[in-house]
C-alpha positions in Angstrom: 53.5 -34.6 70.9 52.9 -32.3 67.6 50.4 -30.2 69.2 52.5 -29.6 72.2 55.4 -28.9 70.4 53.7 -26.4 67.8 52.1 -24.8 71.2 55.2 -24.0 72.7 56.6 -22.7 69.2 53.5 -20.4 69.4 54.0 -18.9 72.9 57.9 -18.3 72.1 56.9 -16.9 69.2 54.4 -14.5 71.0 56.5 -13.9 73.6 58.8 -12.4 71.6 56.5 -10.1 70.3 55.8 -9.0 73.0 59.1 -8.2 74.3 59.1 -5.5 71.3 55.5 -4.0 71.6 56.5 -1.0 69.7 58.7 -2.3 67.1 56.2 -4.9 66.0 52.8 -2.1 65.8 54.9 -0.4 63.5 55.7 -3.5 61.9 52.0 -3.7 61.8 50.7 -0.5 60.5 51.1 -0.7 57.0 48.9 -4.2 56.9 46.7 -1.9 58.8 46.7 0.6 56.4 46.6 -1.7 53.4 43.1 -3.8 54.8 41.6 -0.9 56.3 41.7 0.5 52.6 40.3 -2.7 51.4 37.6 -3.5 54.3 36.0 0.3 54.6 36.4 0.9 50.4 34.4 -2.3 50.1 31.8 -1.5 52.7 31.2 1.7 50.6 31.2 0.3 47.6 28.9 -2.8 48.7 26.2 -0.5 50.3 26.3 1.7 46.9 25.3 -1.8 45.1 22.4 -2.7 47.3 21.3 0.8 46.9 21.4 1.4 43.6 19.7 -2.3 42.6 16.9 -1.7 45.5 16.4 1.3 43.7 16.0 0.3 40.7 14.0 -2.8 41.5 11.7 0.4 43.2 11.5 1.8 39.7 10.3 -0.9 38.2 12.1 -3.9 37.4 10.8 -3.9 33.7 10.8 -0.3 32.5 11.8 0.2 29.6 13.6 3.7 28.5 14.4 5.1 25.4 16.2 8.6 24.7 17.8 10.2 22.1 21.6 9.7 22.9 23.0 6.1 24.7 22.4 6.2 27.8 24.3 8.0 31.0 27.0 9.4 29.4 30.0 10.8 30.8 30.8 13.6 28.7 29.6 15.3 25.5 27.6 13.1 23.1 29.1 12.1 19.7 28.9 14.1 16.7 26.7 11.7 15.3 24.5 11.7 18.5 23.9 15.3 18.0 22.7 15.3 14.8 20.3 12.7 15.4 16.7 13.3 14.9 14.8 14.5 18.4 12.6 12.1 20.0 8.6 13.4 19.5 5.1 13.1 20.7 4.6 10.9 17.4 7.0 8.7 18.7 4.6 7.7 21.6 2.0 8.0 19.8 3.7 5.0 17.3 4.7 2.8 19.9 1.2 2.5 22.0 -0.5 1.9 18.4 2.1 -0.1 17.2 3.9 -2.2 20.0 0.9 -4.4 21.6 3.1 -6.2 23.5 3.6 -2.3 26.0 0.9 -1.8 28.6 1.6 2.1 28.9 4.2 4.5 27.9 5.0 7.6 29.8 7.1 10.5 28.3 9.0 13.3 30.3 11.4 16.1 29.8 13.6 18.7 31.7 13.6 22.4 32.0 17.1 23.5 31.2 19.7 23.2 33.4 20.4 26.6 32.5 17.2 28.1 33.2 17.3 27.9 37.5 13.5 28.4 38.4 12.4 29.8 41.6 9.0 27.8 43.1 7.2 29.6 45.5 3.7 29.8 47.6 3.4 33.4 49.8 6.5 33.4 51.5 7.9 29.9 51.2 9.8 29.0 48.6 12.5 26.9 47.2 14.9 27.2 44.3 16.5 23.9 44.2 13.6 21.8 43.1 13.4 20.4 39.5 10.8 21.2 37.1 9.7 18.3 34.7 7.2 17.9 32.2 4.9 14.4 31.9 2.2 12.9 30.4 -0.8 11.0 32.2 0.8 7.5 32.1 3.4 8.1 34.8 1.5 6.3 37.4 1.2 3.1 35.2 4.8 3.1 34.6 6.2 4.0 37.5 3.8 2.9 40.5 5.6 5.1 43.1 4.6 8.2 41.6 0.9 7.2 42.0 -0.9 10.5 44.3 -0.4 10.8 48.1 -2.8 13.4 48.3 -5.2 14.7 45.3 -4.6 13.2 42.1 -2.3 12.5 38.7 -2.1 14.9 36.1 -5.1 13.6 33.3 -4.6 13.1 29.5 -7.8 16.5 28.6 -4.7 18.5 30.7 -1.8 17.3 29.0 -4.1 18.1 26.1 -5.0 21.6 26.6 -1.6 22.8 28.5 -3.7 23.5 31.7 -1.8 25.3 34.1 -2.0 22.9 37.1 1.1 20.9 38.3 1.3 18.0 41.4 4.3 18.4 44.2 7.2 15.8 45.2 6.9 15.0 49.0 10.3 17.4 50.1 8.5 19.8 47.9 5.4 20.0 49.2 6.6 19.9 53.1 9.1 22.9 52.0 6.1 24.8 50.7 3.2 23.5 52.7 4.5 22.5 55.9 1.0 23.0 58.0 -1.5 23.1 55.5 -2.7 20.2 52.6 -1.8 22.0 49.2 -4.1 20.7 47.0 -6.1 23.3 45.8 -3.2 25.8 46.3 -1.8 28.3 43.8 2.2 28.1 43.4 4.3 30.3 41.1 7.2 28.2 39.2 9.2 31.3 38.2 6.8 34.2 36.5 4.1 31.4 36.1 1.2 30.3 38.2 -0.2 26.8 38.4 -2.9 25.2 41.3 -1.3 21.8 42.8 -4.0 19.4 41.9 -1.9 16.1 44.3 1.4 15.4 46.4 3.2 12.7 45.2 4.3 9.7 47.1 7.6 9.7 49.4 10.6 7.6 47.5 13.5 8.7 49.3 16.6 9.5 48.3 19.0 7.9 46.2 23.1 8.1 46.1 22.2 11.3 48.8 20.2 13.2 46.2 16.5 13.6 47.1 14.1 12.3 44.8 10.7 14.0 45.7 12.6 17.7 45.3 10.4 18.6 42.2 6.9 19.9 40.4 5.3 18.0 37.6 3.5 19.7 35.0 1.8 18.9 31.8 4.4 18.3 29.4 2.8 20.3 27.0 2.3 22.9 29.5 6.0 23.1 30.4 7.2 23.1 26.6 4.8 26.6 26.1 6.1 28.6 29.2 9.9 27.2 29.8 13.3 26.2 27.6 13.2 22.7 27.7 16.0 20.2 26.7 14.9 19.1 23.4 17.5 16.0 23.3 16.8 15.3 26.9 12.3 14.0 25.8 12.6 10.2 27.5 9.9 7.4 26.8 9.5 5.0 29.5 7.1 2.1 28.5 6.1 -0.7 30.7 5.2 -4.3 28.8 2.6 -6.1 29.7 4.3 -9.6 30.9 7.5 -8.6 32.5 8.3 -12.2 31.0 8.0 -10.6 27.6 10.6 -8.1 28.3 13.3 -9.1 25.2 10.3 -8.9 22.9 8.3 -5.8 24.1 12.4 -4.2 23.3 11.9 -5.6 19.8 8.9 -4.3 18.8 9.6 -0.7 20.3 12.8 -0.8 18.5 11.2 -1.9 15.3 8.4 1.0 14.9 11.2 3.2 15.8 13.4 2.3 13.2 10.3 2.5 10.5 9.3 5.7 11.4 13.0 7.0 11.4 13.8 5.6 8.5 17.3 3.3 9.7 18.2 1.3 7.1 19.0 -2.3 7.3 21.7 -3.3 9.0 22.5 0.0 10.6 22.7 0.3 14.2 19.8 2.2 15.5 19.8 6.6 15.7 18.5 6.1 19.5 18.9 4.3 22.8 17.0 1.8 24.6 17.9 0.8 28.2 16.7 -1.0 31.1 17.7 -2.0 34.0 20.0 -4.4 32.9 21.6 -1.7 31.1 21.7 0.6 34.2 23.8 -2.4 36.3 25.9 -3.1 33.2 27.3 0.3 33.6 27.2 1.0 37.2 29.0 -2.5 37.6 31.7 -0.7 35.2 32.0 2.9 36.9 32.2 0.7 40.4 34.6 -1.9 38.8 37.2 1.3 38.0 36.8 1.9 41.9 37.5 -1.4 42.6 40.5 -1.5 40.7 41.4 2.1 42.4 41.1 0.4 46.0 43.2 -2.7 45.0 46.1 -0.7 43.5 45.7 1.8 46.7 45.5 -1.1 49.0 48.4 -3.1 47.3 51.1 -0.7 47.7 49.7 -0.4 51.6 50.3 -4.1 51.9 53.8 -4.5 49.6 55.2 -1.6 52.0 53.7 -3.6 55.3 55.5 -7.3 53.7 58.5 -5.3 53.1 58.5 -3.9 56.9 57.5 -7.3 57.9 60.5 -8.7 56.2 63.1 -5.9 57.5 61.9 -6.5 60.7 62.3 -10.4 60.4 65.9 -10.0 59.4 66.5 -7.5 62.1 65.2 -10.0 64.8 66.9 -13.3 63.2 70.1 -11.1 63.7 69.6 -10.2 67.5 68.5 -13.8 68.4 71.6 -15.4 66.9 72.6 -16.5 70.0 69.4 -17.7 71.1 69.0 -19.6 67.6 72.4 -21.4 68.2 71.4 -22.4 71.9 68.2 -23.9 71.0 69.5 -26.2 68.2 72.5 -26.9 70.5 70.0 -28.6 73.1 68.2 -30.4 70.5 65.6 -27.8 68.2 65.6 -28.8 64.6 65.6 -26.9 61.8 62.0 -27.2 61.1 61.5 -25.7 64.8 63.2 -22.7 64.1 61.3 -22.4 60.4 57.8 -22.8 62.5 58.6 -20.4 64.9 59.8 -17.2 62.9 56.7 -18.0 60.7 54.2 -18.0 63.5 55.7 -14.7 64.3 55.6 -13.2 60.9 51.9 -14.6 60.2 50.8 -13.6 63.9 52.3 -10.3 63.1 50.5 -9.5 59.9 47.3 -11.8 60.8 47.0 -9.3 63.6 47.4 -6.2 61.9 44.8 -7.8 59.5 42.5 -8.0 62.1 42.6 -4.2 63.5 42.6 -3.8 59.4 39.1 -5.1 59.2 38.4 -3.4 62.6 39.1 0.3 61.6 37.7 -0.8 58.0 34.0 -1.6 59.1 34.6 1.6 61.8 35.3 4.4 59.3 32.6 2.5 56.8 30.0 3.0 59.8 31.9 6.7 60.4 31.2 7.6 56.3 27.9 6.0 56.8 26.6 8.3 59.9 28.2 10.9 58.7 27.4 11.4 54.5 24.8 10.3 52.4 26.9 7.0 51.5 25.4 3.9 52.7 27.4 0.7 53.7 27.4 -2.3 53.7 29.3 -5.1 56.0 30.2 -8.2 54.0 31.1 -11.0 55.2 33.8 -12.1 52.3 35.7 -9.1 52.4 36.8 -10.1 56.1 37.6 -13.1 55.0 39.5 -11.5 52.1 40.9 -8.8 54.3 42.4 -11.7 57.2 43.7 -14.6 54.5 45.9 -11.9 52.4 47.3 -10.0 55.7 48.2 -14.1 57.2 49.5 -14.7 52.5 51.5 -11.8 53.2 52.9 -13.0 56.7 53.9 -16.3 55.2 55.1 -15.1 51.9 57.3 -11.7 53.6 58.4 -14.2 56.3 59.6 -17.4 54.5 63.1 -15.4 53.8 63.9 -14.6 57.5 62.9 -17.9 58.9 64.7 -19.7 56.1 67.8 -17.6 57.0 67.4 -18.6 60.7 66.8 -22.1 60.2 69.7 -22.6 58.1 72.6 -21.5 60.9 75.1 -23.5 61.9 74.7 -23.8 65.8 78.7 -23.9 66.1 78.6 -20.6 64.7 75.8 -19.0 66.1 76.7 -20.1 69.3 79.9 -18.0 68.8 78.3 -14.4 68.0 78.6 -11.4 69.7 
């Protein structure tokens, strides 16, 4: 008897709704508004995650990185930062003889940012590619850099500053598109160097390209470019990844002896790893998240409120109709369960085209931009249980008010 009676509360309750198709989709939109900012921000933001942690699991789960300043910064270093003491060849040199735990340690620097370079072979060339100096180790610590075609720089030509270089993927199909360029003679700006391998293909991360670069020599780029002196990193690999925590101890330690940090004081340089990198992605995505919940808030308080106007609006009109239905025998609670199914139905519905045009501009951003995406499963679950919270919570005032008329009286308005 329950079930039939909450099924014909449900059709009236549709059926008036559907008397007013118009008013209630504008009733609707700003629910839609509010979950499609939720659902398509989330899809972004979710995509971004499994991006950036596939990358870095790509990189190498257990590299270790240290550099001068702390870390991606946004902004200027510190005062103190500056004036630390550059990072040096030494440096390495300390850590492989003094840190047995590290397998390998690669070192790499920059040309300046200020310095564009121009890379060329005949007639191709390309001027957006970066130019970065490393030692021989790069293929032990990072394993996608190992050669697609030729070979890895070697430790005699970091020695001597030979003039040779090996080509990122994008590179080398910009410059070589028909031919195999190993063997080849490219200019980087005024100087000349022969391509000795090709580098293997790792995509593109956060839409910027990752194989749009030359790799020379270190030493050789430190004679013939400006480098950024602050900007020499050391990446070092352990040899257990279990041993992570303690390969960090004993890098850190021969760094502080040989920089002289006293005891107790925190240390003149950084040390990251990918734990580091998620800790602060997790906090530059977190500020988005809070963005898209204040954004998506006011969406849904101005959709409640219209829910609620609306309510009122339709409690007045149906007086009459109120009055008659208690009069042959509809309780209270009757009238409570239907204006609620109409205010939930109402908001659950915009909900649902929420999520809909959500996941449709997320796949839109997606097919459109570099920006990946990512459907999840919670977020319609999220997106659908706050627009029905909403419904219940923006609705309770209307169907208390209509609930609570006297029949007598109702019966009686114009």
């Amino acid at each position: 008897m329950r079930l039939q009676l909450f099924r014909e509360v449900f059709r009236m309750a549709i059926d008036s709704l559907r008397a007013h198709k118009l008013r209630s989709f504008l009733t609707m939109l700003g629910i839609v508004i509010g979950v499609m900012t939720v659902i398509g921000m989330v899809s972004i933001i979710q995509g971004l995650n499994k991006s950036f942690l596939s990358e870095l699991q790509a990189a190498g789960s257990d590299m270790i990185i240290v550099r001068k300043t702390e870390g991606i910064q946004m902004g200027r270093p510190s005062e103190e930062e500056r004036t630390r003491k550059d990072l040096t060849f030494d440096d390495v040199k300390a850590i492989e003889d003094g840190a047995p735990l590290v397998k390998a340690v690669a070192v790499s620097v920059y040309v300046s940012v200020f310095e564009p370079i121009e890379i060329k072979y005949q007639s191709a060339k390309s001027d957006s590619a970066i130019v970065i100096g490393m030692n021989e180790k790069w293929p032990v610590v990072m394993s996608l850099y190992l050669p697609q075609l030729g070979r890895f720089i070697t430790e005699s030509e970091v020695a001597r500053t030979a003039r040779v270089c090996v080509l990122g993927s994008e590179l080398a199909d910009t410059l070589f598109p028909t031919t195999n360029p190993v063997g080849k003679e490219i200019r980087v700006g005024p100087e000349a160097f022969t391509v000795i391998g090709v580098l293997s293909k790792r995509g593109q991360m956060f839409g910027q390209s990752r194989d749009n670069f030359v790799g020379l020599p270190i030493t050789t780029l430190m004679k013939y470019f400006s480098y950024e002196k602050d900007g020499l990193e050391i990446m070092a690999s352990p040899r257990q990844a279990e041993m992570l925590g303690e390969t960090i101890e004993q890098i850190s330690s021969v760094l502080r002896q040989r920089r002289k940090v006293p005891y107790g004081k925190p240390n003149d340089f950084s040390i990251m790893t990918q734990d580091t990198l998620v800790d602060l992605y997790n906090q530059l995505t977190g500020a988005a998240y809070l963005v898209m919940i204040v954004i998506s808030s006011i969406g849904l308080l101005v959709g409640g409120i219209g829910v609620m106007n609306i309510m009122l609006v339709s409690v007045k009109e149906r007086t009459r109709e109120i009055g008659i239905r208690k009069a042959i025998g509809a309780r209270s609670g009757d009238i409570l369960k239907q204006f609620l199914i109409e205010a939930v139905f109402l908001t659950g519905t915009g909900g649902l085209l929420g999520v809909l045009v959500g996941f449709g501009i997320a796949l839109v951003v997606r097919a459109a931009t570099p920006l990946p995406a990512a459907v999840s499963p919670w977020s319609i679950v999220l997106g659908l249980s706050v627009s029905a919270a909403i419904g219940l919570f923006f609705g309770i005032v209307p169907a208390q008010k209509a609930a609570r008329m006297d029949p007598i009286v109702s019966l009686r308005y114009e």
